[in-house]
C-alpha positions in Angstrom: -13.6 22.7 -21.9 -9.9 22.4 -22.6 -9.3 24.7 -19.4 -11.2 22.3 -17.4 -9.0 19.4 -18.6 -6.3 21.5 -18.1 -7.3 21.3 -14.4 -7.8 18.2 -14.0 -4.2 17.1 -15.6 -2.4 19.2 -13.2 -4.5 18.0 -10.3 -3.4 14.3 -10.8 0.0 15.7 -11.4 0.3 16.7 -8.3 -1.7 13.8 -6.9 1.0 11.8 -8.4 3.7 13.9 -7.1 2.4 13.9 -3.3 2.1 10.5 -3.5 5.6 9.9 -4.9 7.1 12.4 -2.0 5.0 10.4 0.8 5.7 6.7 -0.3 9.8 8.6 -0.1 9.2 10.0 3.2 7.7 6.7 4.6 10.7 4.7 3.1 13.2 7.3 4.3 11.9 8.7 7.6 8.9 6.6 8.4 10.2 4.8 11.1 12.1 7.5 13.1 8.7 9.4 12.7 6.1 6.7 14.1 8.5 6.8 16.5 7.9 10.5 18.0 4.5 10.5 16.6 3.5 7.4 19.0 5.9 8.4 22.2 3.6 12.1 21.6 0.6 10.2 21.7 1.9 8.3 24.7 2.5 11.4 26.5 -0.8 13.2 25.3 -2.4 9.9 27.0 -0.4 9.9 30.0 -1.2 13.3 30.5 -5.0 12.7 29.8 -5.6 10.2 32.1 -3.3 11.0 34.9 
């Protein structure tokens, strides 16, 4: 039983963590990468429907 717990603490550690790093990244970085990820997906539908 305690291994289990054990488990499930450092599964919502690291829940917590990721979600610290991604609300950082989307603070820091979010912008400038919206930006490439939307002109990709501009190009990805040029190219589809050309």
């Amino acid at each position: 039983m305690p291994a289990l717990v054990w488990v499930f603490v450092l599964l919502f550690g690291g829940l917590v963590v990721f979600a610290i790093n991604a609300w950082g990244y989307s603070s820091r970085m979010g912008k400038s990468f919206l930006k490439a990820e939307l002109a990709r997906q501009a190009r990805i539908n040029a190219e589809t429907f050309r």
